[in-house]
MARDRENKOL-354247 format. One line per field, with one value per residue: residue in three letters; x, y, z of N, C-alpha, C in turn. Coordinates in steps of 0.001 Angstrom, whole numbers, plus 500000, padded with zeros to 6 digits. Layout:
N
aa	c(ALA ...)
nc1	c(X ...)
nc2	c(Y ...)
nc3	c(Z ...)
cac1	c(X ...)
cac2	c(Y ...)
cac3	c(Z ...)
cc1	c(X ...)
cc2	c(Y ...)
cc3	c(Z ...)
# end
This chain:
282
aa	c(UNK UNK UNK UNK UNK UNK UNK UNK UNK UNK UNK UNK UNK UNK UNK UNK UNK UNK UNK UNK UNK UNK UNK UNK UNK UNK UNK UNK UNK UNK UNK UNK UNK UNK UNK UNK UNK UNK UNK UNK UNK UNK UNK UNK UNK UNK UNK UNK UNK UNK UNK UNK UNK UNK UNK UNK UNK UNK UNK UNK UNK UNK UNK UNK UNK UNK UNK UNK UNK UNK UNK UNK UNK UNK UNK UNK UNK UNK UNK UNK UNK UNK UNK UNK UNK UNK UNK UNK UNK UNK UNK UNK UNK UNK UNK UNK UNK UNK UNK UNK UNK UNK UNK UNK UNK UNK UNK UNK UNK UNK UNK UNK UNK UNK UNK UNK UNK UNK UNK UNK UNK UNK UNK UNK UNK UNK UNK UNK UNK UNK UNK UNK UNK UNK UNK UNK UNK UNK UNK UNK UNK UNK UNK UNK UNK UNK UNK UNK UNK UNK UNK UNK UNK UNK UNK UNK UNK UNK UNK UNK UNK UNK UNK UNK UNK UNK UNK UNK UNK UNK UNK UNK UNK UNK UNK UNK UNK UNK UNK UNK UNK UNK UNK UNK UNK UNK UNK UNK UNK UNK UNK UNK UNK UNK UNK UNK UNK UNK UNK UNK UNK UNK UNK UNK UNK UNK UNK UNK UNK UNK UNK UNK UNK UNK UNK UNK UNK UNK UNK UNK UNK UNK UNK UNK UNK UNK UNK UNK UNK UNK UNK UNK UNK UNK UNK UNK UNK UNK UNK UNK UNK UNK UNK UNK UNK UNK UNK UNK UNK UNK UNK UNK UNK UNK UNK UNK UNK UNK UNK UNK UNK UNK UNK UNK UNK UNK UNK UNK UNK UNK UNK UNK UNK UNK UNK UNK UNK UNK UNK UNK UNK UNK)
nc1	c(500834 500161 502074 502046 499607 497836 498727 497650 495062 495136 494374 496134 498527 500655 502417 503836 506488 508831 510990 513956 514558 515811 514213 511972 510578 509812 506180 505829 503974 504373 503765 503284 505224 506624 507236 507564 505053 504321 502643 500607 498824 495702 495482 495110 494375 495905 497633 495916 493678 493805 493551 491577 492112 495001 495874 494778 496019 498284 498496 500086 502134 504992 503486 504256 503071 503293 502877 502316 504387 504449 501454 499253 501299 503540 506620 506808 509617 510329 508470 508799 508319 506188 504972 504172 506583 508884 507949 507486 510748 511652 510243 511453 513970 513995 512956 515562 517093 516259 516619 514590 512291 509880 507938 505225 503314 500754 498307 495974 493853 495000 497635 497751 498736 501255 502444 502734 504472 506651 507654 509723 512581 512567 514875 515332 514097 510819 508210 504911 502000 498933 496138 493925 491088 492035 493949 494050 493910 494082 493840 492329 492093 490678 490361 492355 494469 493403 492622 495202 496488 494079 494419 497693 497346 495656 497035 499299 497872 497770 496483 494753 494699 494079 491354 490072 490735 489067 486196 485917 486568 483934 482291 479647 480394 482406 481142 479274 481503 483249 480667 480490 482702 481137 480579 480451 481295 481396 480747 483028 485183 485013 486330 488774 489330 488322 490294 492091 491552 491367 493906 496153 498665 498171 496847 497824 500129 498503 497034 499296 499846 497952 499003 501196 500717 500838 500486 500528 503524 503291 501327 501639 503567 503320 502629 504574 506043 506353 504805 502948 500385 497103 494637 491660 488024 485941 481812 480646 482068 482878 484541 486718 486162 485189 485679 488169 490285 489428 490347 493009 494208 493581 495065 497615 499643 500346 498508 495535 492267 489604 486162 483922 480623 479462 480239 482393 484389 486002 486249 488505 487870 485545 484906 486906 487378 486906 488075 490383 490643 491115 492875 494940 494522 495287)
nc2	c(498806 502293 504533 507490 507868 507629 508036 510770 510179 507301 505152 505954 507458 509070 507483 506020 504394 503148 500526 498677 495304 492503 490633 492156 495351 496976 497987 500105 500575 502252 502457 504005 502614 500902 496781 494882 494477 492521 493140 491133 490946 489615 487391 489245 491488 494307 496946 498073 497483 497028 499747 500724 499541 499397 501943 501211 499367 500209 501512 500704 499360 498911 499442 497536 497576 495760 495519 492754 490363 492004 492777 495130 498451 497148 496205 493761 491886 489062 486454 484149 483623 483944 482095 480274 479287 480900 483413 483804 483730 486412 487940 487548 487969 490731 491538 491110 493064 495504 495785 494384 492427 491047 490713 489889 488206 489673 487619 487923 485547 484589 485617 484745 482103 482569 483986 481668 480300 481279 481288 479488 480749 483224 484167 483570 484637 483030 484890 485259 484184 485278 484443 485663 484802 482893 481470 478020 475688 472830 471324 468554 464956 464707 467294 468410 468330 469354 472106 473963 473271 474320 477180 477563 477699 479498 482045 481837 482535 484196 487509 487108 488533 491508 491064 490273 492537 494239 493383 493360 495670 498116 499808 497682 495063 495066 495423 492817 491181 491410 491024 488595 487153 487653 489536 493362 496033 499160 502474 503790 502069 500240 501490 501682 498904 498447 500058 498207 495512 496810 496967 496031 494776 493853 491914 490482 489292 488353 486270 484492 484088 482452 480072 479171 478116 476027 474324 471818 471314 473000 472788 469781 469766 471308 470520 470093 472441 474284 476420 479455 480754 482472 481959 483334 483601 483865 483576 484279 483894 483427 482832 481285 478036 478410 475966 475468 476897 476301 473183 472913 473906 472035 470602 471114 472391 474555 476841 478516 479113 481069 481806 484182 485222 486158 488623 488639 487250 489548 490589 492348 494583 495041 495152 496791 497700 495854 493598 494559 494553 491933 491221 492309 491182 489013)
nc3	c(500000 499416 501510 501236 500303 502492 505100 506303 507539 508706 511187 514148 512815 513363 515610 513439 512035 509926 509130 508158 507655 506957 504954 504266 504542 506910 508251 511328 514479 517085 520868 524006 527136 529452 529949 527380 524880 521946 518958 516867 513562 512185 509527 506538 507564 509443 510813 511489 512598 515438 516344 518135 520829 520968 522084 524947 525819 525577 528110 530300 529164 526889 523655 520947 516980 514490 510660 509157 506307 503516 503801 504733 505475 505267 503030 500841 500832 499938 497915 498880 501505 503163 504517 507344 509208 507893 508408 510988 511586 509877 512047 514051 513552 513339 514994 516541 515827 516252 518980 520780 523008 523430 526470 526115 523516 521604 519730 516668 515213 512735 513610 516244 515264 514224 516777 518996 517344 516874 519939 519199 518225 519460 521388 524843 528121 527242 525723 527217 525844 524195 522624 520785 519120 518216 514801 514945 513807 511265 508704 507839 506338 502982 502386 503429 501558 499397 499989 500018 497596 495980 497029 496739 493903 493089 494143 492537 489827 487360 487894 489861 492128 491276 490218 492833 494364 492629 492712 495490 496810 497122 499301 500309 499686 501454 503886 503970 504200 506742 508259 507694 509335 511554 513084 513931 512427 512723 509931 509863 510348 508966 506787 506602 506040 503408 502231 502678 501404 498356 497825 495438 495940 498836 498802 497063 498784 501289 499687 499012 501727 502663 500670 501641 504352 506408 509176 510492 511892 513900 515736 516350 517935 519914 522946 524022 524248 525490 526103 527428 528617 527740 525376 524262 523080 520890 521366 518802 516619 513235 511672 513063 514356 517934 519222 518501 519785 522311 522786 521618 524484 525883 525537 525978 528975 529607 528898 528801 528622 528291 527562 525413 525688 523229 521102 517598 515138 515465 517872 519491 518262 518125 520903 522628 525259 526761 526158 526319 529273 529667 528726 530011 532632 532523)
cac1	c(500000 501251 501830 501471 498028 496884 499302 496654 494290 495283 495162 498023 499810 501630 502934 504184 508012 509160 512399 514301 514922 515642 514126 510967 510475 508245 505673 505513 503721 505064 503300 503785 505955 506744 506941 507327 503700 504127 500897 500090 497268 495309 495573 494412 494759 496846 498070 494110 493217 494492 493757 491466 492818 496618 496156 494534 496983 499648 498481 500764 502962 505250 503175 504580 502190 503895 502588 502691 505007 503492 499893 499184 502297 504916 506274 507322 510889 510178 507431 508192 508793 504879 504400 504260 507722 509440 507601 508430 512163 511858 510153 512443 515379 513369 513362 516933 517677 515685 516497 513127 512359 508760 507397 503997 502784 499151 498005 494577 493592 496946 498349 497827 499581 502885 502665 503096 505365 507840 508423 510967 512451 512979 515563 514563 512774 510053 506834 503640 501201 497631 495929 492658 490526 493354 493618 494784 493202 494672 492629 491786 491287 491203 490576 494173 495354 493083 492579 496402 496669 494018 495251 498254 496936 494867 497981 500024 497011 498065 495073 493908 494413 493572 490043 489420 490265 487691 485255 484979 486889 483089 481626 478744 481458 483214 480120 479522 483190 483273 479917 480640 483148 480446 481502 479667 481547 481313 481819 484508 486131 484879 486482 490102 489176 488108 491912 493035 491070 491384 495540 496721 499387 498356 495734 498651 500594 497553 497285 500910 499855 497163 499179 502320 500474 501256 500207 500657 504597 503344 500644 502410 505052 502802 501943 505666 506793 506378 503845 502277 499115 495632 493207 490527 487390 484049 480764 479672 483378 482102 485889 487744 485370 485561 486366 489717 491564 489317 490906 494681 494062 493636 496552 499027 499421 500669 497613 494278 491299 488305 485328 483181 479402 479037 481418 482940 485940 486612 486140 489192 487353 484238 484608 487999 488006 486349 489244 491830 490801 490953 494309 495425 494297 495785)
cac2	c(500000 503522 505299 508548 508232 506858 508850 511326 508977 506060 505496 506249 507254 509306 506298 504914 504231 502058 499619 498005 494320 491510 490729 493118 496678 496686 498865 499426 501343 501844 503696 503649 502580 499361 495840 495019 493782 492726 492543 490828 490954 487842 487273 490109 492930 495203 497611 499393 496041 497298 500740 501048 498475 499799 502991 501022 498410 501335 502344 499903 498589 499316 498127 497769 496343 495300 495099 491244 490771 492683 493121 496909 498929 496360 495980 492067 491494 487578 485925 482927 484242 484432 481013 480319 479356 481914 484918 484088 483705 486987 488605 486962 488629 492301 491672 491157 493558 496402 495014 494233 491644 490719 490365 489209 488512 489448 487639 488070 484751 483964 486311 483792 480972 483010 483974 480297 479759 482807 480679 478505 481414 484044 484315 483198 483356 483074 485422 485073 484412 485938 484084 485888 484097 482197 480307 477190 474174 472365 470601 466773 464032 465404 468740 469181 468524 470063 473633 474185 473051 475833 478584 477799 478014 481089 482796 481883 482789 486463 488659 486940 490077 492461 490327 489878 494040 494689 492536 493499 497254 498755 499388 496779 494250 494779 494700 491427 490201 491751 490518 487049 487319 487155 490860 494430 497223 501127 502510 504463 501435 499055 502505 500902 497832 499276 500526 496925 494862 497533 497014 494791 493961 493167 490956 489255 488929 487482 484768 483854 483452 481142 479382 478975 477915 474904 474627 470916 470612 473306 472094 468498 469632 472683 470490 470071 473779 475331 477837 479775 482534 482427 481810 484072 482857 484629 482468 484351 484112 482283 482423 480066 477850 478659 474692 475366 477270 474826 471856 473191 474605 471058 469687 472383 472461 476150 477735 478511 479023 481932 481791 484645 484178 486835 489396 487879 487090 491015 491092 493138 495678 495274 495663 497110 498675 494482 492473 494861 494329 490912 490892 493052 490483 487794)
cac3	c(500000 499238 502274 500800 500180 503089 506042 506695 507815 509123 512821 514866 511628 514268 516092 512733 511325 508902 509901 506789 508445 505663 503499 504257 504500 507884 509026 512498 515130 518803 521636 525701 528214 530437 529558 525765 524201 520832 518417 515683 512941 511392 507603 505751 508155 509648 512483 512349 513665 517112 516410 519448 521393 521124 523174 526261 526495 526149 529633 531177 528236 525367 522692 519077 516664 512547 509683 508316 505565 502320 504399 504928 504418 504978 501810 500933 500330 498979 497875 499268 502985 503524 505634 509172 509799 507787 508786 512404 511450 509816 512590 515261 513348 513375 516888 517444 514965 516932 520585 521239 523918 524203 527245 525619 522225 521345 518275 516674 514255 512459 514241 517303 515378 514699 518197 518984 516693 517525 520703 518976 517308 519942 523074 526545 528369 525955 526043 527077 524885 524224 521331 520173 518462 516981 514263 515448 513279 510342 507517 507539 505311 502130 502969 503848 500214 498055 499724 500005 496233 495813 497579 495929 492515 493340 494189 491096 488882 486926 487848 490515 493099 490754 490289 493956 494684 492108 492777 497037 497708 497482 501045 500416 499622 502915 504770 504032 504259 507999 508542 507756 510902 512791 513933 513920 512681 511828 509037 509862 510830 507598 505499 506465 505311 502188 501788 502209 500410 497614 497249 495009 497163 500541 498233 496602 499994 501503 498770 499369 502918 502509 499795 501969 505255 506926 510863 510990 512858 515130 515947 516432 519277 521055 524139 524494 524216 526821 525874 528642 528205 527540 524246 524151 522208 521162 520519 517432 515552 512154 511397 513364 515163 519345 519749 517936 521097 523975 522063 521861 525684 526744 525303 526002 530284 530034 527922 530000 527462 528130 526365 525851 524974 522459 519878 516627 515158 515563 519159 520124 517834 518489 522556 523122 526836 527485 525710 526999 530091 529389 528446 530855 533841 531922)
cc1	c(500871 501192 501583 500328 497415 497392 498834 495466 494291 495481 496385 498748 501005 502513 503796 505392 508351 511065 512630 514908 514438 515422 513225 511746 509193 507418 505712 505215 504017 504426 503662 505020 505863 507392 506461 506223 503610 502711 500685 498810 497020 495680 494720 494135 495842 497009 496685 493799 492722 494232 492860 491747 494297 496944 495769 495662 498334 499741 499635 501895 503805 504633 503775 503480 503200 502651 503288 503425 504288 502176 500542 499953 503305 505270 507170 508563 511294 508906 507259 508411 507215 504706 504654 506362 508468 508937 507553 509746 512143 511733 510996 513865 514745 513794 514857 517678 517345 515325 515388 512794 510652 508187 506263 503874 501036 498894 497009 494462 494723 497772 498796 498509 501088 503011 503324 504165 506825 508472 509800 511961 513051 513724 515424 514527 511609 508374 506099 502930 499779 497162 494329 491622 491693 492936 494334 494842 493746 493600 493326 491603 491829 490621 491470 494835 494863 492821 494076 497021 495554 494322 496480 498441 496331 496103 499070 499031 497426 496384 493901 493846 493546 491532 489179 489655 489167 486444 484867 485496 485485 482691 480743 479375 481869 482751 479806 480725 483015 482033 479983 481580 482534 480323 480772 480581 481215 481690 482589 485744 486074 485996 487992 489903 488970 489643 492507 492862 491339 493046 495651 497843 499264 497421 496330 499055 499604 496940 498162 500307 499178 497768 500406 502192 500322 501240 500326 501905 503440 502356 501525 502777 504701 502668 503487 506614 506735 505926 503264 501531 498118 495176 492117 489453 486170 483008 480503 480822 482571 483319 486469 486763 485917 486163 487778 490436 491153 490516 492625 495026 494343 494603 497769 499011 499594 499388 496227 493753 490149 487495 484327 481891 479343 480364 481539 483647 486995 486845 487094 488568 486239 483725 486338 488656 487736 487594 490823 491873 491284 492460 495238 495653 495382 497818)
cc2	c(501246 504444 506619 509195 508096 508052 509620 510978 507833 505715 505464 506223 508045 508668 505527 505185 503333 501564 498357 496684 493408 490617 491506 494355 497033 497933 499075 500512 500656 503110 503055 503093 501541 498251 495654 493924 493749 492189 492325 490228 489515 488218 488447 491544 493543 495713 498046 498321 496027 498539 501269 500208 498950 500615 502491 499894 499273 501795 502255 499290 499389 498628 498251 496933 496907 494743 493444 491478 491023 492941 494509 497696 498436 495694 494463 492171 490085 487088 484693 483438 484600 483307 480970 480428 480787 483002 484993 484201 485696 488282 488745 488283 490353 492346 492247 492405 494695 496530 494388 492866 491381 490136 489240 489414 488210 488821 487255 486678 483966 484447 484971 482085 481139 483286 483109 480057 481023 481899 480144 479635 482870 483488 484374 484138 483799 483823 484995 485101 484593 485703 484777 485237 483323 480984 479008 475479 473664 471712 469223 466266 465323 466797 469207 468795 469141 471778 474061 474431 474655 477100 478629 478162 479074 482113 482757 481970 484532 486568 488714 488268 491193 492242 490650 491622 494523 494278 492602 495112 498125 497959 498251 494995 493692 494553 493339 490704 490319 491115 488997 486441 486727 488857 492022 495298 498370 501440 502857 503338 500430 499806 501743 499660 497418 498901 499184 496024 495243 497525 495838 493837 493640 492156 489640 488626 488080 486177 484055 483204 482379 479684 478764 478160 476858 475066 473138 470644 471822 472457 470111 468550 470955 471955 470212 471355 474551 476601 477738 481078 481543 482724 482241 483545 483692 483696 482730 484432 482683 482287 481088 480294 478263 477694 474499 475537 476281 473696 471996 473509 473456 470151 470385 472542 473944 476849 477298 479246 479931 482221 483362 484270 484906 487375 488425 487757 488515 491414 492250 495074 496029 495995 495571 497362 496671 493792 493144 494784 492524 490649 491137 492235 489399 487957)
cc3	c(500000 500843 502558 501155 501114 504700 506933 507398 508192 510074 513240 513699 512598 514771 515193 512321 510663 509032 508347 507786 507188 505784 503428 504929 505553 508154 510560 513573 516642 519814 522938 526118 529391 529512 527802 525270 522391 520018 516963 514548 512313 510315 506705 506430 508323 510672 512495 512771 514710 517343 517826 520713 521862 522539 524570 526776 526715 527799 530504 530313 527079 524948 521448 518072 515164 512089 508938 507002 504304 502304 504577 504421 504895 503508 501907 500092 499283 499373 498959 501185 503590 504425 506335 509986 509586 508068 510476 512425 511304 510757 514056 515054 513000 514884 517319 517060 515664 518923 521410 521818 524546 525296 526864 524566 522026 519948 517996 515308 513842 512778 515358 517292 515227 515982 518746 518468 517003 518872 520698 518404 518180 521455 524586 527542 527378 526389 526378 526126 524953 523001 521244 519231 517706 516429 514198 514881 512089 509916 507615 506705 503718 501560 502667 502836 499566 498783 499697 498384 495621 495900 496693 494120 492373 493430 493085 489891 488527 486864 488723 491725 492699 490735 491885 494279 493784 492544 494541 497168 497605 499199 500996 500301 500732 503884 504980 504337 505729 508858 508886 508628 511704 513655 513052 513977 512354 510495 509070 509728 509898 506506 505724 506064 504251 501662 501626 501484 498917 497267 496938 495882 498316 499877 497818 497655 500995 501068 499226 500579 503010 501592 500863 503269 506013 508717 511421 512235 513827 515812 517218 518026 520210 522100 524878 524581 524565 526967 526968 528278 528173 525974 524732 523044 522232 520464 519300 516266 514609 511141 511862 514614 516820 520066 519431 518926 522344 523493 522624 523571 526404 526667 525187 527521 530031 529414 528531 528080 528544 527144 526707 525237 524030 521449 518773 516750 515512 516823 519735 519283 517730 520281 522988 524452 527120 527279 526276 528467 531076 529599 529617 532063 533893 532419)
# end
């Protein structure tokens, strides 16, 4: 995305700096003071994600939240650098590269499986973790060959971005997309969503991700890795079912599981002062 165009408008563009760490070109907003809270977005977002969310967890925290690699305005250094492992490697080595020492990592959807996966990846002692609706489930049977084979073919298709920004960046588009969450937002707050859906590149970069995405090893060796935090869960997420984080919760000793009965998959943006308080306890 051009940052140009957007600068003026874009929450906490104040907050924002851009950090050359290879092979990407990151975005990355940093506010408050304490304890380092790093935050990361699901598949197809960005730092507005967090945008009301950021400032309450600042109360008490440095928070930094990045842009995923070639989502929002991180621009993508390599294509192939979009899947789970490598985009914790790369963010591991941002880290080290910018001294940064997370206390805790927040992560919202797929955010919440790099989270996880950052464990192996970053310098001890190893964060807390705070999975948000995370997406934590792998495909079955044969499921788990043929959407992978799609995604990947969707993403090596010329024109497929261009197709899919035409075809949703109107508001009535995004309504539905956000809707189908499960999750109630504003428009003010659909109008950034607009902006992302609407770039070819965080569209392509988003392909990649789905195409590149592999959750089976973690998965595999989480009840042995010494993860410690809480999975957050909302009943009305029509993303990633609510049984995904109970499930992993019960086979992981360090990772406690809260359900709530209501919000979507958006929850941290749907009820911000609720989930940060959430976090906060946690």
């Amino acid at each position: 995305m051009d940052w140009t165009r957007h600068k003026h408008d874009w929450p906490h563009a104040v907050h924002s700096r851009f950090v050359h760490s290879k092979p990407h070109h990151w975005h990355v907003q940093e506010m408050g003071d304490g304890p380092l809270m790093l935050l990361l977005h699901g598949a197809g977002g960005a730092t507005q994600s967090f945008r009301h969310l950021m400032p309450l967890l600042a109360a008490q925290y440095r928070v930094i939240a990045i842009d995923l690699p070639g989502q929002g305005f991180t621009r993508l250094g390599a294509q192939n650098r979009c899947g789970l492992v490598p985009m914790a490697q790369d963010i591991a080595a941002l880290c080290a590269q910018e001294g940064w020492h997370p206390r805790t990592i927040l992560g919202h959807s797929a955010g919440g499986a790099i989270a996880l996966e950052l464990i192996d990846h970053l310098p001890a002692p190893a964060p807390r973790i705070i999975g948000l609706n995370a997406a934590l489930a792998g495909f079955s049977g044969l499921a788990g060959v043929l959407f992978p084979l799609m995604a990947k073919g969707l993403a090596l298709m010329p024109g497929v971005a261009a197709f899919f920004t035409a075809q949703n960046a109107n508001p009535k588009s995004v309504q539905r997309l956000i809707a189908g969450t499960g999750s109630t937002l504003p428009p003010e707050d659909q109008r950034h969503y607009r902006a992302l859906v609407g770039d070819r590149g965080h569209v392509n970069a988003t392909l990649q991700m789905m195409a590149q995405w592999d959750l089976d090893p973690l998965l595999k060796r989480l009840p042995d890795s010494g993860a410690q935090g809480l999975l957050i869960t909302a009943a009305k997420d029509r993303a990633v079912p609510p049984a995904t984080s109970a499930r992993v919760a019960e086979r992981v000793p360090g990772l406690d599981h809260q359900a709530l009965p209501d919000l979507g998959h958006l929850a941290h943006e749907e009820a911000p002062e609720r989930i940060a308080q959430i976090i906060l306890d946690a």
